[in-house]
C-alpha positions as CSV (number, residue, x, y, z in Angstrom):
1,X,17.2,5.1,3.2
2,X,15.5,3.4,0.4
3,X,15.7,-0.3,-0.8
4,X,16.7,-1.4,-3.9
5,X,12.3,-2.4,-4.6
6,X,11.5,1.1,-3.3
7,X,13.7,2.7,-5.8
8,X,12.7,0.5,-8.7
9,X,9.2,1.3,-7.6
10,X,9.5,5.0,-8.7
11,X,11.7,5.0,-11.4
12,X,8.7,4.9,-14.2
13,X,7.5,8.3,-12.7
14,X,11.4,9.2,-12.7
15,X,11.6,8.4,-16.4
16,X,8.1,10.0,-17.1
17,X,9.1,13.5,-15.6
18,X,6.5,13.0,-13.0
19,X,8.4,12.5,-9.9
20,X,8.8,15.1,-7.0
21,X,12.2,17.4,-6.6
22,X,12.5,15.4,-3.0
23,X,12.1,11.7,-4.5
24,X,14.4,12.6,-7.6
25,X,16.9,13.9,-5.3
26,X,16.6,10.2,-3.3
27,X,16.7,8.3,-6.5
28,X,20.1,10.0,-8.2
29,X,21.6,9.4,-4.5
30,X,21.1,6.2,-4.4
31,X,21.9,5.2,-8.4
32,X,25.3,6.8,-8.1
33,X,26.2,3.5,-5.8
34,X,24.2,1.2,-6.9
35,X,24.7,-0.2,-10.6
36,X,21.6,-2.5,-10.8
37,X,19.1,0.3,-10.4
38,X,21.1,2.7,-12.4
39,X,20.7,-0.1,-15.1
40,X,17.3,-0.4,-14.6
41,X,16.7,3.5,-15.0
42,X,18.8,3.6,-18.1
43,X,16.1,1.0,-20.0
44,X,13.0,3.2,-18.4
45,X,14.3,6.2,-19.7
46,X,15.4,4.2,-23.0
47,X,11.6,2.9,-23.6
48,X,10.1,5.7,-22.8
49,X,11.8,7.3,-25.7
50,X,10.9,4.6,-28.0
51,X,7.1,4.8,-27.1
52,X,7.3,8.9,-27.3
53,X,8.4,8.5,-31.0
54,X,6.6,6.0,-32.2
55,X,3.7,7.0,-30.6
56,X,3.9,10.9,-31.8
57,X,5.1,9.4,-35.6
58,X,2.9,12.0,-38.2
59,X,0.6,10.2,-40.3
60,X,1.5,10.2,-44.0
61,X,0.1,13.0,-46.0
62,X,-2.8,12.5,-47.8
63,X,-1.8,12.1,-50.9
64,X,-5.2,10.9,-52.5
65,X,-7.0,14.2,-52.0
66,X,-4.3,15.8,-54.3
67,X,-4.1,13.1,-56.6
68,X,-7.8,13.1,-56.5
69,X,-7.9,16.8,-57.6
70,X,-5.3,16.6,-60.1
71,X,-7.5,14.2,-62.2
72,X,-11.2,16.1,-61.7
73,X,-9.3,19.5,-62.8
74,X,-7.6,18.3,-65.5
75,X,-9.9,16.4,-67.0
76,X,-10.3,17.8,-70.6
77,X,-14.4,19.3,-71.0
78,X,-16.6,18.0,-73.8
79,X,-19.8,19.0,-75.2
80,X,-22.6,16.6,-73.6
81,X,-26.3,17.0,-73.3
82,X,-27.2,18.8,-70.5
83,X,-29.1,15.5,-69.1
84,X,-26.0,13.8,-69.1
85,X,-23.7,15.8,-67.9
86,X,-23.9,14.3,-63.8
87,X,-23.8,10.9,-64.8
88,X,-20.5,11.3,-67.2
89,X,-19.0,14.0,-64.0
90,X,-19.6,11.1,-61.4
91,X,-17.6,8.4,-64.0
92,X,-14.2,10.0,-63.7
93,X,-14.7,10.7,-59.7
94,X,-15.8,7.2,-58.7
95,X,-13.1,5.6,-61.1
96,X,-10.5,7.9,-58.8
97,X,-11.9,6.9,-55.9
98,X,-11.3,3.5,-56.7
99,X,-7.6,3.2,-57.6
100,X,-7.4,6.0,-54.6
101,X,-8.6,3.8,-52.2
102,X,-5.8,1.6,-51.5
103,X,-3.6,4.3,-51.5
104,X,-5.6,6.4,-48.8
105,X,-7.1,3.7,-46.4
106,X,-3.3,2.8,-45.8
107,X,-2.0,5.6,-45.0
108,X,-4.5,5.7,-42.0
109,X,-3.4,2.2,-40.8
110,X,-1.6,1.7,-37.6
111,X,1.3,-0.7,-38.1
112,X,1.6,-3.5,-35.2
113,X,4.7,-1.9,-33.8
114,X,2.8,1.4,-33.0
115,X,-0.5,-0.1,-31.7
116,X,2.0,-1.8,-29.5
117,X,3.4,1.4,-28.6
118,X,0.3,2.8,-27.9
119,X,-0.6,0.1,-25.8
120,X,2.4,0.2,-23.7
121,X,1.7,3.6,-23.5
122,X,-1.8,2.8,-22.3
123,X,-0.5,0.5,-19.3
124,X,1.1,2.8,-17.7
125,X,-1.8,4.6,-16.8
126,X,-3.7,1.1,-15.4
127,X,-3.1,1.4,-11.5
128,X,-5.2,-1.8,-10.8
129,X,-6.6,-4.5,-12.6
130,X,-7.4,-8.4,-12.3
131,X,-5.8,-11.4,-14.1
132,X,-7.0,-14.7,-14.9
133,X,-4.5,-17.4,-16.4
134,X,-4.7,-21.0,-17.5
135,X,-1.4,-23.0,-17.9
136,X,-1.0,-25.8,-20.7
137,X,1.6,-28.7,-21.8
138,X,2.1,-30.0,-24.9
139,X,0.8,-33.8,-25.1
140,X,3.5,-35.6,-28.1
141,X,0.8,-38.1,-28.5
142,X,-1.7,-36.1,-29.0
143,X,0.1,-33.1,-30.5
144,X,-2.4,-31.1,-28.5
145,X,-2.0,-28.7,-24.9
146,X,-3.7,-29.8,-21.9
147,X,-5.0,-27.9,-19.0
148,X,-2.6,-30.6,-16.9
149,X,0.0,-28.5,-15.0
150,X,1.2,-26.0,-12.5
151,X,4.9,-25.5,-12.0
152,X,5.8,-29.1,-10.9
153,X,2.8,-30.2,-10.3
154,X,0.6,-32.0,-12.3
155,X,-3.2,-32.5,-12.0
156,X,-4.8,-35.9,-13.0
157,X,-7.3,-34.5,-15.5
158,X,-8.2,-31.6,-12.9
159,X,-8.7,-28.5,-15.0
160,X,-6.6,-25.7,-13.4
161,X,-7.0,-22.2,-13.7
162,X,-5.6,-18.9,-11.8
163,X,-7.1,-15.5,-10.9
164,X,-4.9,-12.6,-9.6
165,X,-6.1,-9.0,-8.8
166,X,-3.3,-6.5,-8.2
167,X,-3.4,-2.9,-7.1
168,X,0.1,-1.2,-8.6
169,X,2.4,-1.3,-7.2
170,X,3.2,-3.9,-4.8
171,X,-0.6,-5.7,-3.1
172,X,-1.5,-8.9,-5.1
173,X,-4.4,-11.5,-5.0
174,X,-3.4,-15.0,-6.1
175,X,-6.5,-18.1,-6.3
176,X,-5.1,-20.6,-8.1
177,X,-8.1,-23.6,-9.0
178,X,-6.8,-27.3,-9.4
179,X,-6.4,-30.5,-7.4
180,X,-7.8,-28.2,-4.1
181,X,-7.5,-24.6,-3.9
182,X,-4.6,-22.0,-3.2
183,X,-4.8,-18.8,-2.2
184,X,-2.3,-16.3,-1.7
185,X,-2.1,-12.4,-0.1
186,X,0.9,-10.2,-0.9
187,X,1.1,-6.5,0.9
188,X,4.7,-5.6,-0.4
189,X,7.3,-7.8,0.4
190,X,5.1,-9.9,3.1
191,X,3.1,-13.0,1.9
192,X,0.5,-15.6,3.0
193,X,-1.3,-18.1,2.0
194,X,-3.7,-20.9,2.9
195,X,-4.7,-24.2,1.0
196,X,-7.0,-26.7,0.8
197,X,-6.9,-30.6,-1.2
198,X,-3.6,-31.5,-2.3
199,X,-1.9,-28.8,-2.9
200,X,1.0,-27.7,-1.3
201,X,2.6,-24.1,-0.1
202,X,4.2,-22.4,-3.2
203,X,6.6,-19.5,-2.0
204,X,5.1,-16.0,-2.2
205,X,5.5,-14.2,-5.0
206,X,7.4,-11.0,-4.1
207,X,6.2,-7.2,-5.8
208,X,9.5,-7.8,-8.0
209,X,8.2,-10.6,-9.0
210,X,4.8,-10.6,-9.9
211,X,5.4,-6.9,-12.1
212,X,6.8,-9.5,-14.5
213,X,2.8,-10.4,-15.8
214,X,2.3,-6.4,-15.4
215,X,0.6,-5.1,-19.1
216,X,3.4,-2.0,-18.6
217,X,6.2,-4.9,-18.4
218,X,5.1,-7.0,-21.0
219,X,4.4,-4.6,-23.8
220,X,7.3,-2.5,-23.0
221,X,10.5,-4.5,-21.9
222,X,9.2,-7.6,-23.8
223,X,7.8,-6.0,-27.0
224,X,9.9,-2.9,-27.5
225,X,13.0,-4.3,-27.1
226,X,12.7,-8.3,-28.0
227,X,10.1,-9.1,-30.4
228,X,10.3,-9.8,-33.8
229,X,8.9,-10.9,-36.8
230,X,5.6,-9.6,-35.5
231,X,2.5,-10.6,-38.0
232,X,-0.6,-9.2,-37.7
233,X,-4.0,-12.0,-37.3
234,X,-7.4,-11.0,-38.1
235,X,-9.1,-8.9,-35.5
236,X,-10.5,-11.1,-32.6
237,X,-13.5,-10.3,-29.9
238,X,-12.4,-11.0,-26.5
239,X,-15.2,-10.9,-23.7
240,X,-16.9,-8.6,-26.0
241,X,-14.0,-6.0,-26.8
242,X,-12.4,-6.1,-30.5
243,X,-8.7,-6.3,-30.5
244,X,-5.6,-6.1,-32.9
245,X,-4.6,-9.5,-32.9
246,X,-0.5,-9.7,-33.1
247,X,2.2,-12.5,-32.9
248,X,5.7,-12.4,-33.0
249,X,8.7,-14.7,-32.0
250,X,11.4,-13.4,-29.1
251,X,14.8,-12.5,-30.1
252,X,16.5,-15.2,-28.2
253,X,20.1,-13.7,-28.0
254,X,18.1,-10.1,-26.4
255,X,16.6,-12.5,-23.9
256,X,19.2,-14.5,-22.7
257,X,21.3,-11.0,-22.6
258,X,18.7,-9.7,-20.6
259,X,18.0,-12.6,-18.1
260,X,21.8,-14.3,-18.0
261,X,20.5,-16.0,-15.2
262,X,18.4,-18.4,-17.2
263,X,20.6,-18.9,-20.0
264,X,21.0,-22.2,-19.1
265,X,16.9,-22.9,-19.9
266,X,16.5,-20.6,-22.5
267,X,19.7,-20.1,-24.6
268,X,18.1,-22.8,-27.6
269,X,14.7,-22.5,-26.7
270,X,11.6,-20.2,-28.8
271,X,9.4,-18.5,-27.0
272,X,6.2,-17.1,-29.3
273,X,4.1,-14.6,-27.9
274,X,0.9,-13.0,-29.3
275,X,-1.2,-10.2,-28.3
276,X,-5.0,-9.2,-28.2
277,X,-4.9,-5.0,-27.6
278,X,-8.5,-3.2,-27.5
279,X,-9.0,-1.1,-30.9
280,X,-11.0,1.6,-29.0
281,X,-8.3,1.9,-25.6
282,X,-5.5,0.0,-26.5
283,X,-5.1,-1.6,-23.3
284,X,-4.1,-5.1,-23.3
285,X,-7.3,-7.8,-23.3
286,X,-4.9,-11.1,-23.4
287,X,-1.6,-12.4,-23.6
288,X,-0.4,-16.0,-25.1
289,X,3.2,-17.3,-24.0
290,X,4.2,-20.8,-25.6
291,X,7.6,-21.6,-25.3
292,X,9.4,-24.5,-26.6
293,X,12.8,-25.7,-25.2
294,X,15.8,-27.2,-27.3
295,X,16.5,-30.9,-27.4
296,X,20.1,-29.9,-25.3
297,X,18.4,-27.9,-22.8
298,X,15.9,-31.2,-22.1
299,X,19.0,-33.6,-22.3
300,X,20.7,-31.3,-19.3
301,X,17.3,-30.8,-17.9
302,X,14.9,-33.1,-17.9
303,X,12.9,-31.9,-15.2
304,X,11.3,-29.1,-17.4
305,X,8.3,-29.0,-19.6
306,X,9.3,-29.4,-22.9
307,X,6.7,-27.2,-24.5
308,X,4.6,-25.5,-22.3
309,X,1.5,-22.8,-22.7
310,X,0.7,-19.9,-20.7
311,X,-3.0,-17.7,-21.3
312,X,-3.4,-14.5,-19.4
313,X,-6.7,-12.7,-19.5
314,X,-7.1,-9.1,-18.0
315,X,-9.9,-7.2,-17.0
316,X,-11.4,-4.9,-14.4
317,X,-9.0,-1.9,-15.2
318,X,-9.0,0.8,-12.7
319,X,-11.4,-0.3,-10.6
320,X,-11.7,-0.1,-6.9
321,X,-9.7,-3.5,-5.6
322,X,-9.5,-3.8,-1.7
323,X,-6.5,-5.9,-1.0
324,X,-5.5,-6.8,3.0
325,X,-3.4,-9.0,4.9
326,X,-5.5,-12.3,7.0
327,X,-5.2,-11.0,10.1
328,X,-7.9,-9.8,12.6
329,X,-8.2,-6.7,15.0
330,X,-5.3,-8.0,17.1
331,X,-2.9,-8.7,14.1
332,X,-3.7,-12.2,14.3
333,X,-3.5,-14.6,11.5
334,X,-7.1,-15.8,10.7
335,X,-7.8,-19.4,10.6
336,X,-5.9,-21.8,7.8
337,X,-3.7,-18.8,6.7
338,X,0.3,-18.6,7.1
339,X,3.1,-16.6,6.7
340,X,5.1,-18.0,3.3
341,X,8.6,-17.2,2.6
342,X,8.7,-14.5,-0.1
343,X,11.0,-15.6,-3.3
């Protein structure tokens, strides 16, 4: 019998039509009882047909060629010297050309909602990868972010970065870089970690957990379903790929609908998110997360950030990741490494 993580674990192949007769038969089972998964398959199967259409959307016909034809065969003839003749043919032509050519470079365009698509489209494909993040709070002085904090804690001028490599879809890498070093190992639902400086033990993040940073997650359940009022930014070169460049606000009421848990945090609060998306692939290069909480939610709260900044980097798609627990040939923990409660 399959937990409620196992099931959720297969229920992209399930809404994909790739699953096998005996893993379909153990998924309907169990979603007749359980409403949470059931849920859960219900939105796979609903984005799934939201990337299919937008994805497979025909190009607009091209009109120009037509239009273009229409004005070099109706043109009316006139009697020219023969030594003319190319150079008053060509006129007519380029001066189509010209008012054709913002009508035909258009109609090539990909909007930001299907490069999104794509993209989501794309992550499902990436089975492992590697992540870098830096977090940020907004300084009211300054009216600038800082590379200051981590969760609760907050570094005194440290600069504090984070690396994670993941292998889809449950074994995880965490390094995190601030005042001392973290490091964390998950292998499914087990976690450890070890620390050195003045950091302390964070709990494990849990495979449902950390599949919230996943590229499939973010531009799917995020960007299909949430985002809006996406504008399109010049093109941008990230470690030497060029990306679509997007950024859009989140549709509060969809969010705090979605995660009813947190509407206590979120209800008034903005979140802006922009994306960086490979022209060649489409996969995902970096992600941007700024959210900015209400003056209510801070009054009721004041132990949160008020603004805060989060920068994800990924790279290393599909490449060979070896990920394994600290232990030696006895199943021993290795030196400085312990078991941390998972969240």
């Amino acid at each position: 019998m399959k937990n409620c993580n196992e099931i959720k674990q297969m229920l992209s192949a399930y809404a994909d039509g790739e699953i096998s007769n005996e893993d379909k038969k153990v998924v309907d089972q169990h979603i007749q009882t359980c409403t949470g998964c059931k849920k859960a398959l219900n939105e796979q199967m609903e984005l799934r047909a939201k990337l299919t259409s937008m994805v497979n959307t025909p190009a607009l016909p091209n009109e120009g060629g037509k239009i273009l034809a229409a004005v070099t065969n109706n043109r009316t003839p006139k009697k020219t010297r023969p030594w003319l003749r190319p150079v008053l043919v060509a006129g007519p032509v380029v001066l189509a050309l010209a008012i054709l050519l913002p009508i035909v470079i258009p109609s090539a365009a990909l909007t930001p909602e299907k490069v999104l698509a794509k993209a989501g489209a794309a992550a499902n494909e990436i089975k492992s990868y590697r992540m870098t993040g830096e977090y940020y709070i907004y300084d009211p002085v300054t009216k600038e972010y800082a590379l200051r904090a981590f969760g609760g804690i907050t570094f005194s001028g440290d600069r504090y970065s984070e690396q994670q490599e993941f292998i889809i879809p449950s074994n995880y890498y965490r390094d995190i870089t601030g005042a001392g070093t973290y490091e964390a190992i998950g292998i499914g639902e087990k976690a450890y970690g070890r620390v050195t400086g003045s950091l302390g033990y964070a709990p494990g993040m849990a495979a449902s957990e950390w599949q919230q940073y996943m590229p499939s997650e973010i531009l799917t359940r995020k960007t299909l379903s949430m985002l809006v009022k996406i504008e399109e930014l010049p093109d941008e070169n990230i470690d030497g790929v060029l990306c679509y460049h997007y950024r859009g606000s989140v549709d509060m009421v969809k969010f705090v609908n979605e995660y009813p848990q947190q509407a206590g945090a979120f209800r008034t609060s903005t979140i802006n998110e922009e994306f960086w998306i490979g022209k060649d692939d489409y996969i995902i290069r970096q992600f941007k997360d700024e959210i900015i909480r209400g003056e209510d939610i801070m009054a009721r709260l004041p132990m949160l950030t008020a603004q805060t900044l989060e920068v994800w980097k990924y790279s290393d798609f599909n490449v060979s990741i070896t990920i394994e627990p600290p232990l030696d040939a006895q199943g021993n923990l290795l030196s400085g490494w312990v078991v941390i409660p998972v969240q």
